[in-house]
C-alpha positions in Angstrom: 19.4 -30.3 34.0 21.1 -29.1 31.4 18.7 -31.5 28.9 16.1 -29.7 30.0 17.9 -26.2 29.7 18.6 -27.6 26.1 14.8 -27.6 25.3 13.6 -25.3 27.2 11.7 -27.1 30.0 11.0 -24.7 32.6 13.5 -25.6 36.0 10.2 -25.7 38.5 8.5 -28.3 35.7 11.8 -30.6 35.6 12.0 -30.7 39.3 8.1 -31.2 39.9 8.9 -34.7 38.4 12.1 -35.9 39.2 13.5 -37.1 43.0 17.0 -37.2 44.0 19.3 -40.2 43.1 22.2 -39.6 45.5 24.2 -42.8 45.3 24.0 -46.5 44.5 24.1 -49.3 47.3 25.6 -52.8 45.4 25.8 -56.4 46.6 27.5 -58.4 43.7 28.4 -61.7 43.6 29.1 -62.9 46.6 31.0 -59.0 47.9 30.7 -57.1 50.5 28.2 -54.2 50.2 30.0 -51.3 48.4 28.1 -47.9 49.1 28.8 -45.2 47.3 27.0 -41.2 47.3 27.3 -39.1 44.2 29.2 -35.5 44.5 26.9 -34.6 42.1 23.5 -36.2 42.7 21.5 -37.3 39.8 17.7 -37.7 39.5 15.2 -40.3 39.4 12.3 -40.0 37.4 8.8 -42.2 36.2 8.6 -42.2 32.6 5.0 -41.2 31.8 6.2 -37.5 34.3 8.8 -37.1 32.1 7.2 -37.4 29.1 4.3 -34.9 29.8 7.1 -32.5 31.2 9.1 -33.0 27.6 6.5 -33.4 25.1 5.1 -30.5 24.6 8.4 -28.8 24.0 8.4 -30.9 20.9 4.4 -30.9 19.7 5.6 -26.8 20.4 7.6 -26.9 17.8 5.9 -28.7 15.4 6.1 -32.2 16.0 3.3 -34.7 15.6 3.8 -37.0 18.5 1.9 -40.1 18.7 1.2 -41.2 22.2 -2.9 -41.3 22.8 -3.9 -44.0 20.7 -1.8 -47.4 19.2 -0.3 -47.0 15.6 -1.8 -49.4 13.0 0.6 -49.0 10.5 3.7 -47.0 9.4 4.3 -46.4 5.7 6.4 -44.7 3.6 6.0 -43.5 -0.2 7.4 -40.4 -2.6 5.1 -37.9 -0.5 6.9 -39.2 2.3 5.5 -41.3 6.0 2.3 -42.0 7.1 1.2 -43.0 10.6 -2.1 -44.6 10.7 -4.4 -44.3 14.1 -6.9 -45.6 15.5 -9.1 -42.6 14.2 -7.2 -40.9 11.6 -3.0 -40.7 10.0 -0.7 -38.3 10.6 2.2 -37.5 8.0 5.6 -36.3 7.4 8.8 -36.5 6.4 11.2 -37.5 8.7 9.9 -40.6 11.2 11.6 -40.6 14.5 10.7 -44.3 16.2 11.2 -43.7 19.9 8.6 -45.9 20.6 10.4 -48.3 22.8 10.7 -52.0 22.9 7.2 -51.6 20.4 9.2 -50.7 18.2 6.9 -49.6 15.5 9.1 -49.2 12.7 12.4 -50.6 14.6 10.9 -54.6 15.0 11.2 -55.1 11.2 14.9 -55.6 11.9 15.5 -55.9 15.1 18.2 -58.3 16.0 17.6 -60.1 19.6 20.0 -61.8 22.0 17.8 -64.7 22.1 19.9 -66.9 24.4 19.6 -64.2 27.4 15.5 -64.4 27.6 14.9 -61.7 30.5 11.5 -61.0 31.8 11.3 -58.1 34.6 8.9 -58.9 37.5 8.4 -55.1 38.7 6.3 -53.8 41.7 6.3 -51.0 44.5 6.5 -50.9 47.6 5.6 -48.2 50.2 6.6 -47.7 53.6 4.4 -45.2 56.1 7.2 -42.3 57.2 9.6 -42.9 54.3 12.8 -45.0 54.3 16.0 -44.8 56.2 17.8 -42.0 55.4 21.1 -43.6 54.1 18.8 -45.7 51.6 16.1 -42.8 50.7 18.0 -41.6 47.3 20.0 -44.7 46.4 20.0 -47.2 44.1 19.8 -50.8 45.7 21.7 -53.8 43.2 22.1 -57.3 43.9 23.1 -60.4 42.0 21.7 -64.1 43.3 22.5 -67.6 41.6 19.4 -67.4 38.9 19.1 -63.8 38.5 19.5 -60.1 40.1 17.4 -57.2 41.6 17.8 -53.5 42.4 15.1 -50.6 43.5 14.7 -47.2 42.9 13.4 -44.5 45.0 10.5 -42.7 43.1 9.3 -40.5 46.4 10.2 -40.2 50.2 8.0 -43.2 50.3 7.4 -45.5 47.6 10.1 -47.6 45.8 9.7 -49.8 42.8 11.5 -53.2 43.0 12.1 -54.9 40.0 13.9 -58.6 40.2 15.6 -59.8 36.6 15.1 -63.9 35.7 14.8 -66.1 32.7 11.7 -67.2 32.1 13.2 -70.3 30.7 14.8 -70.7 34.1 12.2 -69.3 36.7 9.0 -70.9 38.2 6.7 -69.2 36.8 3.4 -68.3 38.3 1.3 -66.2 35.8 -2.0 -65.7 38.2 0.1 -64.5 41.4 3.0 -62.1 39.8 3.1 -60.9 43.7 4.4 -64.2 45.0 6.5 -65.1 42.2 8.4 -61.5 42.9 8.4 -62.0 46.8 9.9 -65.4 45.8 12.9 -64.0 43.7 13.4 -60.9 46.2 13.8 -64.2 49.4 17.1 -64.7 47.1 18.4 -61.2 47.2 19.0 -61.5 51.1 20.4 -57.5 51.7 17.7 -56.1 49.0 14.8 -57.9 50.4 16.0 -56.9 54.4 15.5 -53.6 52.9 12.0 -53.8 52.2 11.3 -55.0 55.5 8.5 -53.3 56.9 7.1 -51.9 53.7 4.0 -52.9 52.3 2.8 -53.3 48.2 1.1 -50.2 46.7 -0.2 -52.2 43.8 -0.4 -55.7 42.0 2.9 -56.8 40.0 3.5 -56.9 36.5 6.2 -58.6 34.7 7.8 -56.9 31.4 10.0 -58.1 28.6 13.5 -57.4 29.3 15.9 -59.1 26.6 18.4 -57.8 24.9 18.4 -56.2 21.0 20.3 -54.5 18.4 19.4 -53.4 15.3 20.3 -54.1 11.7 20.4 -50.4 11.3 19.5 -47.3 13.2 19.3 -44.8 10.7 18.0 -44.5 6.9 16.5 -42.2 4.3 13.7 -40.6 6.1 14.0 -42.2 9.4 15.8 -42.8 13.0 15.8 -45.3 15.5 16.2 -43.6 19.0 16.7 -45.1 22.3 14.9 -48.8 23.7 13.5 -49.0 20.1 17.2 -48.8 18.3 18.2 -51.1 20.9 18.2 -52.2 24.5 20.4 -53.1 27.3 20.8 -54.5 30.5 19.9 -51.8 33.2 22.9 -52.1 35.2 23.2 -49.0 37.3 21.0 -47.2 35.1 22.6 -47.4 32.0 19.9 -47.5 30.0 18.6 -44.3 31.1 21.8 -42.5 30.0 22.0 -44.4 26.4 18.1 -43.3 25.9 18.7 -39.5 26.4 22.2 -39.7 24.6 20.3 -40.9 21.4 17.5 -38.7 21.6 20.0 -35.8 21.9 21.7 -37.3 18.8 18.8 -37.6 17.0 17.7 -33.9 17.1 21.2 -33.1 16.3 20.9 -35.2 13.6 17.7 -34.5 12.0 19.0 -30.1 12.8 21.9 -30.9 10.7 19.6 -33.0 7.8 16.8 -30.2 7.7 19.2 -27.6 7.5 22.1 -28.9 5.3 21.0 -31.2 2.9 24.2 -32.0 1.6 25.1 -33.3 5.3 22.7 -36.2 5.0 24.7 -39.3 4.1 27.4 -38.0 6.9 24.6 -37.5 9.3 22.8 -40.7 9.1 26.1 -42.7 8.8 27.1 -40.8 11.9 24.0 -41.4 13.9 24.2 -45.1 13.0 27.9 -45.8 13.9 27.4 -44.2 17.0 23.9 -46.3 18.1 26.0 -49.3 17.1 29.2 -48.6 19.0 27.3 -47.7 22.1 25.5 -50.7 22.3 29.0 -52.7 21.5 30.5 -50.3 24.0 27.3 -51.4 26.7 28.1 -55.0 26.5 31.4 -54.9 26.8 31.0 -53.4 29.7 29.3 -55.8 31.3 31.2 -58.5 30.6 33.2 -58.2 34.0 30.2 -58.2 36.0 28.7 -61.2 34.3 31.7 -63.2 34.7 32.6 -62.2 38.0 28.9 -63.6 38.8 29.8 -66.7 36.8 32.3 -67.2 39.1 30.5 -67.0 41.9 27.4 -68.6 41.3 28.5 -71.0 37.9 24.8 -70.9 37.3 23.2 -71.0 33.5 21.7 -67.7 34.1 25.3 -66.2 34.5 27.1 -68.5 32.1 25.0 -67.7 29.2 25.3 -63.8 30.0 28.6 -63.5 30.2 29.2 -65.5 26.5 26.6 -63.2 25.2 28.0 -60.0 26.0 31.5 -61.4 24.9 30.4 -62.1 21.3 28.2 -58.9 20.7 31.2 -57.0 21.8 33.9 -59.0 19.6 35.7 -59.9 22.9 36.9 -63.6 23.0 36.9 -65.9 26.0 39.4 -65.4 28.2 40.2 -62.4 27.1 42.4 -60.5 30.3 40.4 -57.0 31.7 42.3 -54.2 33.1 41.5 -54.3 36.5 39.4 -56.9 39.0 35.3 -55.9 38.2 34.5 -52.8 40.0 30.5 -51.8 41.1 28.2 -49.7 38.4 29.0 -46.7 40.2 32.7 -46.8 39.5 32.4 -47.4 35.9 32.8 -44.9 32.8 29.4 -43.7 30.7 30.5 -45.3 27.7 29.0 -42.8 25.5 31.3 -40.0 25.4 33.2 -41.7 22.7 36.6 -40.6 23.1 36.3 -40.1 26.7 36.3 -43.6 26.8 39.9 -43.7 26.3 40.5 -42.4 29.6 39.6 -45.7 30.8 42.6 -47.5 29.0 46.1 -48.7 30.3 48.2 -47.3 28.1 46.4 -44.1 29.0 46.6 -44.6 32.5 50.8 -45.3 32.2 51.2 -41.8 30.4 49.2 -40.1 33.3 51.7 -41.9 36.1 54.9 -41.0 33.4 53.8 -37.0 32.9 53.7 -36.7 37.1 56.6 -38.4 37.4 58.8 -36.6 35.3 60.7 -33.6 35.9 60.1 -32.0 32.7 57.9 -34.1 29.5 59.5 -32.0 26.1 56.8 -33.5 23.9 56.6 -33.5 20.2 54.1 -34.7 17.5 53.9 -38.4 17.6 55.4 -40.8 14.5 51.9 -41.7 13.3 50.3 -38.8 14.1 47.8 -38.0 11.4 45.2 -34.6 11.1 41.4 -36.3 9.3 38.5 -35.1 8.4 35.6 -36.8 9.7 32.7 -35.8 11.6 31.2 -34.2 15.3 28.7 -32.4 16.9 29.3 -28.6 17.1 26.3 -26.8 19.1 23.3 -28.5 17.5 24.6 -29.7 14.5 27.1 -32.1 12.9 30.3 -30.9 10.9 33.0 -32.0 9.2 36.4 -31.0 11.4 40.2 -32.3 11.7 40.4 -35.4 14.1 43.6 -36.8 15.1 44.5 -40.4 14.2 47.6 -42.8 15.3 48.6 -46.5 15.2 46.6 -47.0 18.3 43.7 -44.4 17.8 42.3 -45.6 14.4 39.1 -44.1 14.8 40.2 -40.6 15.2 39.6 -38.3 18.3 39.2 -34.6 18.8 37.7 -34.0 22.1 38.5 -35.7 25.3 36.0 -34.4 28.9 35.5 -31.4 26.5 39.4 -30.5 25.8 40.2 -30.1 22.5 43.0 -32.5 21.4 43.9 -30.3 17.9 44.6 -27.2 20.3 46.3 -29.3 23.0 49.0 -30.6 20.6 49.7 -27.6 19.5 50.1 -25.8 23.2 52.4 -28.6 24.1 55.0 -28.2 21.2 58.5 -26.9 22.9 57.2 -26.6 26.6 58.9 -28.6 29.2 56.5 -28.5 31.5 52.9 -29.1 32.5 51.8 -26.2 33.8 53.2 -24.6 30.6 51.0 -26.6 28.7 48.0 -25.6 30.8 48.6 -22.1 30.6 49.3 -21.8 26.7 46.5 -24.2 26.2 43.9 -21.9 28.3 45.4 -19.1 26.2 44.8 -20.3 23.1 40.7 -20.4 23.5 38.1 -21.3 26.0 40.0 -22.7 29.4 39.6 -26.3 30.7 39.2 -27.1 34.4 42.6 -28.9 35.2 41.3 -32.4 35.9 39.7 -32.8 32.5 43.2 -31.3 30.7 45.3 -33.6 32.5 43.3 -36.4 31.3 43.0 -35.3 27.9 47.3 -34.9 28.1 47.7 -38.9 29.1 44.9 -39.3 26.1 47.1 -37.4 23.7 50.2 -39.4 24.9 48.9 -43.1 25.5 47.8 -42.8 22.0 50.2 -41.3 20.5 49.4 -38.1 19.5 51.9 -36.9 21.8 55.2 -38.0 21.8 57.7 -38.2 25.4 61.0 -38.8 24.5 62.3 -42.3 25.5 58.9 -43.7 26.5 56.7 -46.4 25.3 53.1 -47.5 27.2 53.7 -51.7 28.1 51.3 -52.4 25.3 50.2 -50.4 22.5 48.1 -53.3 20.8 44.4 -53.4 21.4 43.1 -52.5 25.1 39.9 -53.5 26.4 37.3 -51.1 28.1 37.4 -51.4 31.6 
């Protein structure tokens, strides 16, 4: 909701086109069902709804969206890009491809995972008087041997279905998409009992659904945003939060650009680092669920995935994860950056050390070092002092929206925590407790923060998990 407060879509509009997602309901490799609700429920949404709720906020103000007929060509000379239609062009000078796995301008260098062929067999399914109340809002996941499926509730009475295989892999039956879908759902036992009862609203269709990266997301006069930069496996709806991330990015982008000139280098480099990381961040992710499923099943389909994910993410075989493979719903959105580092052990060891202590007397950390490098502030991208140490290389300033700079300096000379809370709340806008005792066990697992007498078991390089 806040998106939508962000550009000004009217609450009644967003809410006309979205339905509940309350929870997620997962069967993975072999598990017992995990079901989980939401404290905070999300929303589910069909595309083409929430693109005529959202684009004319931008055609408002004064964007030239292309979406009625297909683009011939996209071209770019000293006046600047030119979008040729079906009947007519459309120019300007700043292209935003958000055109999805078309990829207008993004396909020229697309990079694609080609041993993980996925196609997406997708099709609804309808049941008269709605479905059962503990499955109405959730998300339904399931791995099987050769593949995977989950559905989504789009109303109180119509689900899509949508089972993941490799075409390489799967029979394939091109003139009934229906039965080849019924077929792959017989191997997902719990989804499939699910849909018991409910009847097809319309024929199937089966989609691309491989995985891509991109050369590069950003460039003199143009962005790549969302499926077009780059795409994902949808695990637990993923791939919804990276798309609206990198739109939001984009506009902050192109903001800073068109009203900073001197800004564009940092912005773009920004813009692309961060579409990179993500999608590193993405995959890495996944590699616990794919090999847990290797495990289970030892199938191709799995095998392949899981050495895949492991090279696009720089993670080598073998390589030991923080914890046994938990369900989508437990894990971390990846795309907060340096919330990430929540997520990490040596983090986690200076949370259980600052509660266990009677009194902390922290100091500035050995290697702490104050940078300049870039972040968003409101709508645009700035210049501002990160902090750096031996194991925080890439800098950090803001962890669950605390602000490291003003944390370090609240903690110097207190003894305690609630000290730190207090002069830290003083010193500026206050953070809710739960996010500033996350960003303190940030501040010293990394080093930032210094506790007399205390190291984390490892400060070598931790693993997202």
């Amino acid at each position: 909701m806040r998106l939508f407060g962000m550009v000004g879509a009217d609450d009644s509009l967003a809410r006309s086109v979205l339905f509940p997602n309350g929870g997620n309901t997962v069967w993975w490799a072999g598990r017992p069902e995990r079901s989980e609700s939401f404290d905070d429920p999300g929303f589910h949404a069909e595309r083409s709804a929430l693109e005529n709720a959202l684009i004319p906020q931008a055609e408002a103000h004064g964007a030239a969206v292309g979406r009625t007929a297909p683009i011939r060509a996209a071209s770019r000379d000293e006046r600047g890009w030119t979008l040729e239609w079906a009947d007519g062009e459309t120019r300007g000078s700043w292209l935003v491809d958000a055109s999805g796995r078309a990829g207008v301008l993004a396909r020229r260098t697309r990079i694609e995972d080609r041993p993980t062929g996925t196609l997406a067999l997708v099709g609804r399914w309808r049941r008269a008087g709605g479905w059962d109340e503990a499955d109405r809002t959730h998300t339904l996941i399931e791995s099987y041997a050769d593949g995977w499926a989950w559905s989504v509730p789009i109303s109180d009475e119509v689900r899509c279905v949508t089972a993941m295989v490799d075409p390489r892999e799967t029979e394939l039956d091109r003139g009934d998409l229906d039965a080849m879908l019924r077929r792959e759902l017989a191997k997902a036992p719990n989804l499939g009992a699910r849909l018991e009862g409910a009847v097809t609203q319309d024929d199937a269709k089966a989609c691309p659904a491989s995985l891509y990266t991109n050369e590069a997301f950003a460039g003199d006069g143009y962005l790549l945003v969302g499926d077009a930069g780059s795409f994902i496996d949808p695990l637990s709806s993923y791939g919804v939060k990276k798309a609206l991330a990198s739109g939001w990015l984009a506009a902050v982008t192109l903001n800073t650009i068109l009203t900073d000139e001197s800004m564009k280098s940092t912005a773009l480099e920004f813009f692309d680092a961060r579409e990179k990381e993500v999608y590193r961040r993405y995959r890495e992710l996944s590699i616990p669920f794919f090999e847990e499923a290797t495990g289970e099943y030892g199938t191709p389909f799995w095998e392949l995935r899981a050495e895949a994910a492991r090279r696009a993410s720089g993670v080598d075989k073998g390589a030991t994860f923080e914890g046994a493979p938990v369900d989508p719903a437990d894990r971390v959105d990846p795309s907060g950056d340096a919330d990430a580092l929540t997520t990490h052990r040596d983090v986690r060891e200076a949370y259980e050390e600052l509660r266990n202590r009677p009194d902390i007397s922290l100091s500035p950390g050995d290697s702490l070092e104050r940078v300049d490098l870039p972040l968003i502030s409101d709508n645009r991208i700035v210049l501002d002092t990160h902090l750096r140490s031996a194991t925080a290389g890439d800098g950090a300033r803001f962890v669950r929206n605390v602000d490291l700079l003003r944390l370090i300096d609240a903690a110097e000379g207190k003894d305690q925590v609630p000290d730190v809370y207090e002069a830290y709340n003083r010193g500026g806008p206050a953070a809710e407790l739960p996010d500033f005792l996350a960003a303190l066990a940030v501040a010293v697992g990394k080093g930032f923060l210094e506790l007399p007498d205390w190291r984390p078991t490892s400060w070598s390089r931790t693993i997202y998990g």
